[in-house]
N, C-alpha and C positions, 0 to 999 in steps of 0.2 A: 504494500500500500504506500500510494508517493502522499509524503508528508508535505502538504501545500497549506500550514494552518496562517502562512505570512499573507498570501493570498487573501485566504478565510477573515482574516484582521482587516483586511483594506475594504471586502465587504461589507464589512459589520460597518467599519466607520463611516462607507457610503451608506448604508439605510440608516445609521442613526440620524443622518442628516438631512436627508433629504424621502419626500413622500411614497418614489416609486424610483427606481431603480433598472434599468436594463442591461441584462449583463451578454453582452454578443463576445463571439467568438466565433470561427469556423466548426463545422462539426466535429467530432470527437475529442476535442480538448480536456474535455472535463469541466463545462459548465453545469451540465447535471449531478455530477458528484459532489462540486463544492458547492450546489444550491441546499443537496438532503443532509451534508456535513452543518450550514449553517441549520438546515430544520431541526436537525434532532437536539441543538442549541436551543431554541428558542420557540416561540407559542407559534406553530406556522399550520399554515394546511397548504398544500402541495399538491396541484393540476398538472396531469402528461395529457398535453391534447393528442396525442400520437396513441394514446393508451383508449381504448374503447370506451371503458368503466369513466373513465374523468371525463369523457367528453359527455355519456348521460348525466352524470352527474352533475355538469352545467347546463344542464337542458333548460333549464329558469336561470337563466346565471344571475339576475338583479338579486332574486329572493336567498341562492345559496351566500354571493359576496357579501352583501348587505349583515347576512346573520353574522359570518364569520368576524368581520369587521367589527360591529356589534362586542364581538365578546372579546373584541384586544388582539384578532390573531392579524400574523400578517400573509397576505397569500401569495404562494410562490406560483407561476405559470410557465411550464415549460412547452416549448415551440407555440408559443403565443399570436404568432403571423398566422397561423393557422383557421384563427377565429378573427377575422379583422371585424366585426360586430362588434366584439368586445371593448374596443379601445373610446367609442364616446361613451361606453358605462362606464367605463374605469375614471374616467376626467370625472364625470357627475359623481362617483364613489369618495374619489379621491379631497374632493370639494365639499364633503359632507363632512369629512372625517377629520378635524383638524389635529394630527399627528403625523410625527417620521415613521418609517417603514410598515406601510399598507401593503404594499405592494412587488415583488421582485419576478420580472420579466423575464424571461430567456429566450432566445432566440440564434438559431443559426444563421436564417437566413436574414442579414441586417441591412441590406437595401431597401425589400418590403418591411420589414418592420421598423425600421428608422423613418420611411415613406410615412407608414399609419401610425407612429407614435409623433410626429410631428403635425399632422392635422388636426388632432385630437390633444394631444397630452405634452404642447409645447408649454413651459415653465415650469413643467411639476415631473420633469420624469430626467434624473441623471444617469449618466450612462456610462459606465466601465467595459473597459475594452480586454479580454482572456487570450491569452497565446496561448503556444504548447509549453512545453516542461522547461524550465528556467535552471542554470545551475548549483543554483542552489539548493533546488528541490531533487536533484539525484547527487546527492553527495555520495553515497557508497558506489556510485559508478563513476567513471573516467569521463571526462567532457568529448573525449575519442568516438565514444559510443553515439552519445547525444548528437553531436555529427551529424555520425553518417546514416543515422537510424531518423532522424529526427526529433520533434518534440509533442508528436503524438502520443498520448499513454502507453497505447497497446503496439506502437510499432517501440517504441523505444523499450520498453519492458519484455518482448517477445522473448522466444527462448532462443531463440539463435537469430542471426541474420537474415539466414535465408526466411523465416518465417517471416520476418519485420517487412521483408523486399514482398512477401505473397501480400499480408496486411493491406500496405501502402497501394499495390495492384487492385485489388478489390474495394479500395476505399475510391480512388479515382473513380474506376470503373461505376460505382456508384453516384459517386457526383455528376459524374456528366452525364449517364441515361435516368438519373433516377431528379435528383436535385435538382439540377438545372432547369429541365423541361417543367415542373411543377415550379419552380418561380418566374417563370415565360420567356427562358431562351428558350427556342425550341430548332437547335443547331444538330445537325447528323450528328451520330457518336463520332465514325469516321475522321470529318472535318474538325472536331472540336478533342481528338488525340494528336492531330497534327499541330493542332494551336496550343496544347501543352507541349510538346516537345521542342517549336518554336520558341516559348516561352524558354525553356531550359536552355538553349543555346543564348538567348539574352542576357538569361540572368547576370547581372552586375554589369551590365553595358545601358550608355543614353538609349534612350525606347526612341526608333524612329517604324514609323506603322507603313511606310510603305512597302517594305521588302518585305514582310510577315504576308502582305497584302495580293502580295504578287504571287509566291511562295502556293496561298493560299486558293487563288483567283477570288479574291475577294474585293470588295472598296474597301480604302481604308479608314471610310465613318465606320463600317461593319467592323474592321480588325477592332478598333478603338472600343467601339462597346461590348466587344469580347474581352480585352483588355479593362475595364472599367467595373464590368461585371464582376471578376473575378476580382477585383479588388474590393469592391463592396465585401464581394463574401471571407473576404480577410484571408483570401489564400495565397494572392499577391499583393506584394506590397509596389507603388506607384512612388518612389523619393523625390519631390521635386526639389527644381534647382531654386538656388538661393543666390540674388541678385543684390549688388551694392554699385554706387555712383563711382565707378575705379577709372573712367575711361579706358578701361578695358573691355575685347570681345568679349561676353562671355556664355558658356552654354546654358541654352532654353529649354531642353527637352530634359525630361523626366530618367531614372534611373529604375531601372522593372528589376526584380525581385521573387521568387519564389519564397515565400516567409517558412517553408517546413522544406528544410536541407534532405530530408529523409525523400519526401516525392520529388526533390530534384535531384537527386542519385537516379532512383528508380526511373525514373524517365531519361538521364544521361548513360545509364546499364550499368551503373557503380553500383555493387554486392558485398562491398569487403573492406576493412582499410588499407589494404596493400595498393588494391587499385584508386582509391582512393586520393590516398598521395601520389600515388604516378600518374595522375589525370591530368588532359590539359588545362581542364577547367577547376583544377581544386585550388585554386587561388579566388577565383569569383565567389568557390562553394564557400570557401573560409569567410568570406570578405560579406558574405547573406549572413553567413550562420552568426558570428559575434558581431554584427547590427542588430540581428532582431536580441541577442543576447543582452548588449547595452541599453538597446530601448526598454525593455523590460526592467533594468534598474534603476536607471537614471528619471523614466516617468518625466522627458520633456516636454516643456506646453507646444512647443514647436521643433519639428525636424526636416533639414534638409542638408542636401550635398550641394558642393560651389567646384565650379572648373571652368578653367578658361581657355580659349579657343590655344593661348601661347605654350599651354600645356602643366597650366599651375592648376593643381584640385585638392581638393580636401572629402574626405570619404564621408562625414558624417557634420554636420554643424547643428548644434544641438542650444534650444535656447530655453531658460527657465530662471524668474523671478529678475530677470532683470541682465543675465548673465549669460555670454558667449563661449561653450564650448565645444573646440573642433575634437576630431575622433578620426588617425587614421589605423586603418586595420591591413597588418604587415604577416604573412605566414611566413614566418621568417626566422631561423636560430635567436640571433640578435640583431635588433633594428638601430638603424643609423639615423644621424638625423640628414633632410635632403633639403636642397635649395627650394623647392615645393612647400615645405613645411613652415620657412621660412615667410615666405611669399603669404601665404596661408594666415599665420599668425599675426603677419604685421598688415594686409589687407583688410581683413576682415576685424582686425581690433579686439582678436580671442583675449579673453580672461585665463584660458587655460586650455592644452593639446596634447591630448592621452594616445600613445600608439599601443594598440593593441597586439599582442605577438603570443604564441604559442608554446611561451616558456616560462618559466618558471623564477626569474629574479625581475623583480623593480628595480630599475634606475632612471637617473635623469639623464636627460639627452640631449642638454643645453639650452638656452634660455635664445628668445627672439632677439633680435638685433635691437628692436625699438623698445617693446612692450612688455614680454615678460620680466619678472624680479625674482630675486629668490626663490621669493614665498610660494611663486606659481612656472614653474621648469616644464618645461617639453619630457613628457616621461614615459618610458615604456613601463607597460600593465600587461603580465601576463594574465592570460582569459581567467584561470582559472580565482585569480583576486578579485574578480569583476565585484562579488557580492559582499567583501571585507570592506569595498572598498564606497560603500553604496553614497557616504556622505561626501565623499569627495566630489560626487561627478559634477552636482549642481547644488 
């Protein structure tokens, strides 16, 4: 059992605070597990609209809500897009009821339900965003595993690899004949395994939609909301670029992303970590997997990447309370510092520039020409610090 009770914390402190709650993720994360971990916490009653019995159950939903409400409980609803009826009761529930956590939401799929909680339950409903397994939540495993398995529960916990690689098979396979078409792409399976595997050869490169377009014979307003969709459903992530007055060219387009390292294996035919390491592309893999790593600790209010046409970029820029930090991510013995970095620091006017690397000692790695001091040094962080290291970031 993965001990996620840090998670469980930032829950609780979102319902204490607020009246309703939505907690989105991609499927199989483990949003259902850490909604029944807070249940059996707390006075809740708890709806699977997927489940038969819950859904008669709400066969009257005003008269079942209303009572539970009534008695202090709070109600948890899992796959809630499911009943979009539901969402002007809940606002009218939610407005009767003058207290924090009434209500906690789940949802896979977060386009439509982001769609029908904003029609309805704009000001009253906050919203937390679930990844897969974070490193700190498998500390009796090697971050090696986390990889190449990904941060799915059951691909990452599998018994062997090769189970984790069938897993990840059958979960895709589900999403695009099963999921997709029930939230109204309604795209051949065919075409839309080619448009994963396009994807996988992107990953960590600027998203330009024409060549996926052509590839595809598709337009590229089509690729784009193929691209778009999947990132609603958190499976990809979309980085955009981050722009300053440098009179410098600099890049516009977007940085595409596979957010779960495990189905970007299985889609590139990585099985193993031998192969792994000897891929062309395990430098992009590295360069996904401790992004989504970081973002998960650091909990930026904003993120983007900066590169410029002359060939100065920064992997991650990262902003929160006030404060500028860049993030480059190096699969590398030991990382150096580069004229890039430089560029990077004294452009954008960073507070602080963490490289990430795949080893095992902290050090500094010298300080900006203009901007940095002391107090705040160009430093390599191995990944595996990321979560010792949580108050530093921002």
């Amino acid at each position: 059992m993965i001990d996620r009770s840090q998670l469980l914390s930032v829950l609780s402190d979102r319902l204490a605070e607020t009246r309703a709650v939505a907690l989105l993720g991609a499927r199989q994360v483990g949003k259902t597990t850490l909604a029944r971990s807070y249940v059996q916490r707390h006075r809740c009653s708890y709806f699977d609209l997927e489940d038969p019995q819950a859904l008669a159950e709400l066969a009257q939903p005003q008269a079942v809500l209303q009572g539970l409400l009534t008695e202090g409980r709070t109600v948890v609803i899992d796959e809630v897009q499911r009943r979009p009826d539901l969402f002007p009761l809940l606002r009218t529930l939610i407005d009767q009821h003058n207290r924090n956590a009434q209500f906690l939401l789940l949802g896979s799929a977060s386009p439509l339900l982001l769609r029908q909680s904003s029609e309805s339950l704009a000001g009253r409903l906050g919203l937390m965003q679930m990844g897969g397994l974070a490193l700190a939540e498998v500390s009796d495993q090697s971050w090696a595993r986390l990889w190449l398995r990904g941060g799915f529960p059951r691909a990452c916990l599998a018994n062997s690899d090769r189970a984790a690689q069938r897993w990840l098979r059958d979960y895709l396979a589900l999403v695009i004949e099963r999921d997709l078409p029930q939230l109204g792409l309604n795209v051949a399976a065919p075409v839309m395994q080619r448009f994963w595997r396009l994807l996988a050869h992107y990953h960590g490169q600027t998203w330009n939609a024409a060549e996926p377009a052509r590839s595809l014979g598709l337009s590229e307003p089509t690729v784009r909301k193929y691209l778009d969709f999947l990132s609603g459903l958190q499976l990809v992530r979309q980085l955009a670029p981050w722009h300053e007055n440098l009179g410098k060219r600099q890049v516009k387009a977007p940085k595409v992303y596979l957010r779960d390292t495990g189905l970007l294996h299985y889609l590139l035919g990585i099985a193993d970590p031998q192969t792994l390491w000897l891929h062309p592309r395990s430098g992009a893999s590295w360069e996904g997997f401790a992004l989504e790593q970081v973002l998960q600790v650091a909990q930026p209010d904003e993120a983007y990447f900066w590169a410029t046409h002359a060939g100065a970029e920064l992997d991650l820029l990262m902003f929160k309370r006030g404060l500028r930090v860049g993030v480059e991510f190096k699969r590398v013995d030991a990382p150096r510092m580069t004229p890039s970095m430089h560029i990077a620091m004294n452009d954008l006017q960073l507070d602080a520039l963490y490289v990430v690397y795949p080893g095992t000692r902290r050090y500094a790695l010298g300080h900006s020409f203009e901007r940095a001091t002391p107090s705040r040094p160009i430093e390599a962080v191995p990944l595996a610090d990321l979560g010792r290291m949580q108050a530093d970031w921002l």
